[in-house]
N, C-alpha and C positions, 0 to 999 in steps of 0.2 A: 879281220873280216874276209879277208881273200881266201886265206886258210881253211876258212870254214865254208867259202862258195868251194871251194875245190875239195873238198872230201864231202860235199852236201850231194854235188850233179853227180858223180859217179855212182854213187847210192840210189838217185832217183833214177836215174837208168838204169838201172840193173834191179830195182824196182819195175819198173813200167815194163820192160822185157819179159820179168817174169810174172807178170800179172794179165799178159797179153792173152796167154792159152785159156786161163781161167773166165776172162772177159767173152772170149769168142764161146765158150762151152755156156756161160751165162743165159746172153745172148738168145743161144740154140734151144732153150727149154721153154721160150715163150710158145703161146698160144695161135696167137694171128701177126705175130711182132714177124718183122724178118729174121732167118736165122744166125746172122751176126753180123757183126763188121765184119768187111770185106779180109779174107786172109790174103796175108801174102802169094805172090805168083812171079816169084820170082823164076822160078821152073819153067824149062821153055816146051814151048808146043809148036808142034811141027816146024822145029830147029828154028824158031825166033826165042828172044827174051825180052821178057818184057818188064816194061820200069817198075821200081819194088814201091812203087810212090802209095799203093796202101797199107804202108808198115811204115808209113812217114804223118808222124802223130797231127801235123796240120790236115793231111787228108782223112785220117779217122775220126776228129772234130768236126772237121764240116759235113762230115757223112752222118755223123751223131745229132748234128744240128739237122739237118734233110730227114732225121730217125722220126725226130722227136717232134716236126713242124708237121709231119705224114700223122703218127700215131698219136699225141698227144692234141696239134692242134688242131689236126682236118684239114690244112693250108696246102691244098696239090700242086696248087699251081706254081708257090714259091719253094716247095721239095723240087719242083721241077728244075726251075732255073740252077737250084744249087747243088742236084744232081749232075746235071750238065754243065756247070761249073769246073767241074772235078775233073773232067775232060778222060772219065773212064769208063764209058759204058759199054766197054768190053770186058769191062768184070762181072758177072754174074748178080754178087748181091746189087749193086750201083743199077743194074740194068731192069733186073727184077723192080725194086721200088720205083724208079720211074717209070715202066711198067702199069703196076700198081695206082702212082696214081692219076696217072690218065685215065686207066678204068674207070678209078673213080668219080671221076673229071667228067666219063663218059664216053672219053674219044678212043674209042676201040681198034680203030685203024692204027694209031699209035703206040696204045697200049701192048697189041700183037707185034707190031716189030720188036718193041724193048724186050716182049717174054722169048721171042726167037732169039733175040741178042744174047742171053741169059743164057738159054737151057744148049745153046751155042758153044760158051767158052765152058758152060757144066753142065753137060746132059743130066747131071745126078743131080740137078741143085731142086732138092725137094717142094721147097719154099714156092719157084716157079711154078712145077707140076702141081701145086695148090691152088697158086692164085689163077695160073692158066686156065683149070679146069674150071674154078668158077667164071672165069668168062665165057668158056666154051656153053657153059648154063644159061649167061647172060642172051648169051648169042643163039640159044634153042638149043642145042647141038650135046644134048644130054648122051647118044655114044661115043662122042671124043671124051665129055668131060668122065664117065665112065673109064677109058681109057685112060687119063689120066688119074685115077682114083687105082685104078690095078698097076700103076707104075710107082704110085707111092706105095702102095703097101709092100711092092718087091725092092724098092730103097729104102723104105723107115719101118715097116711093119704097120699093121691092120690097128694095133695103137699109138702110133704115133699123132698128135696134136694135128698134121696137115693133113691125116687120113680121116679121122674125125672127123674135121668141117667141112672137107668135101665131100664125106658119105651123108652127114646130115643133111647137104643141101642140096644132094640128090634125093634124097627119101623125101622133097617135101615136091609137093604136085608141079607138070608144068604151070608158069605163068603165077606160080607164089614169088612173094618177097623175100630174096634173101638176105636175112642178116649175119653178118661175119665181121 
């Protein structure tokens, strides 16, 4: 039995290693889903490094759980908690959906620090510049969210999935309902 735990783990790691790119590429083709788990950042920025703890499979779990409580169950307020949890909202995707759903939630005040936290550590993280601008909608402010609608299309292109929803929900009048 030991024999076989010991030629079992090194297969499932090297399994799950090389499954990772394909999961994040996955991930990236959804519609209104966020763009992935969080990638590694282990690469430093402005001569810091930072802990590699989102390539550390209990932190991609509970991000998956915070994924799936957001998207699947509508439950913001406890994505919330287990977002901040994670004790990473200096990662982009982490920051973005908590972000998100305070929007949700309502609390807008809140919801704009998490998308500054976000498009902070990734000015490119397109995901943001989507859900940003529909707040910027939320909030009146149809030339910012326009602006944010000409930043995705010069990071994902005019058909990318987050250019879409936010050009749709500027074409529709002020003070309509948006659904996304």
């Amino acid at each position: 039995m030991r024999k076989l735990s010991m030629l079992v783990l090194p297969g499932l790691v090297a399994m799950t290693l090389a499954a990772a790119p394909v999961l994040s590429s996955a991930y990236a083709a959804g519609s209104d889903e966020p763009s992935s788990p969080p990638k590694s950042d282990s690469s430093s920025k402005k001569g810091k490094k930072k802990s590699s703890s989102v390539s550390d499979p209990k932190f991609l779990a509970a991000y998956r759980t915070a994924y799936t409580a957001i998207y699947d169950n509508h439950d913001y307020t406890s994505a919330i908690g287990q977002l901040k949890s994670l004790k990473r909202d200096d990662v982009a995707d982490v920051a973005n959906l908590i972000g998100y759903s305070y929007r949700k939630l309502g609390d807008y005040q809140s919801s704009k620090v998490y998308y500054e936290l976000a498009l902070k550590d990734d000015p490119n993280h397109v995901r943001t510049w989507q859900y940003y601008g529909l707040w910027q909608l939320e909030q009146g402010n149809r030339e910012q969210a326009q602006y944010h609608l000409n930043k995705i299309a010069s990071l994902a292109g005019t058909e990318s999935s987050e250019y879409r929803s936010l050009a749709a929900a500027l074409d529709k009048p002020t003070g309509a309902t948006l659904v996304y």
